[in-house]
N, C-alpha and C positions, 0 to 999 in steps of 0.2 A: 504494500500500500504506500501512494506515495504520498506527501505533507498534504497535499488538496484533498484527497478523498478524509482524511483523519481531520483536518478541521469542517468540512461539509458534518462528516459526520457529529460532530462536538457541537455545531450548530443549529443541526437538528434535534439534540437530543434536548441540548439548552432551551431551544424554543416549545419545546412541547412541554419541557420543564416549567417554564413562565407561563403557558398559556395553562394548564392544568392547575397553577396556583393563582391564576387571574378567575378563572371559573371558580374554585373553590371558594374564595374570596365572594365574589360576586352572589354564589348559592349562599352563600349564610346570612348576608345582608334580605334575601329576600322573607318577606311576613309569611310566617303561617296561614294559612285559608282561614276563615268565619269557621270558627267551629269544630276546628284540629287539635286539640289538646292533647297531652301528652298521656297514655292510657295510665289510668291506675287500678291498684289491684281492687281498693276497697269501692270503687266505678266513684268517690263521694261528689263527684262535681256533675253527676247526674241527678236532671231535676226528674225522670219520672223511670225507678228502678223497675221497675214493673212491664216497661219500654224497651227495655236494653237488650238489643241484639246480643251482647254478649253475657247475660245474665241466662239467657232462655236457652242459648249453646251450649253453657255449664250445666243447667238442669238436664238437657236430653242426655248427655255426654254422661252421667252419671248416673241416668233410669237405667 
């Protein structure tokens, strides 16, 4: 390999380098949707448990 192809190469690796931490960067600055919270186990920031998709999973999952 001669010096061109090893910095071509260093240049691309570099650039995908900085673009992967430009996106990265950029995804985390973006908001959560209306309504995306973070699940928990105890559901408490659900107003109607009785509702909960995942409340009624647990149940069949365990008949």
């Amino acid at each position: 390999m001669n010096f061109v192809q090893i910095l071509t190469a260093l240049a691309l690796v570099g650039g995908l380098a900085v673009l992967n931490g430009w996106i990265y960067v950029k995804n985390k600055k973006t908001p959560l949707p209306e309504g995306c919270e973070p699940f928990r186990e105890s559901c408490s920031n659900c107003p109607a448990e009785e509702d909960c998709v995942l409340k009624k999973v647990e149940r069949s999952v365990k008949q």
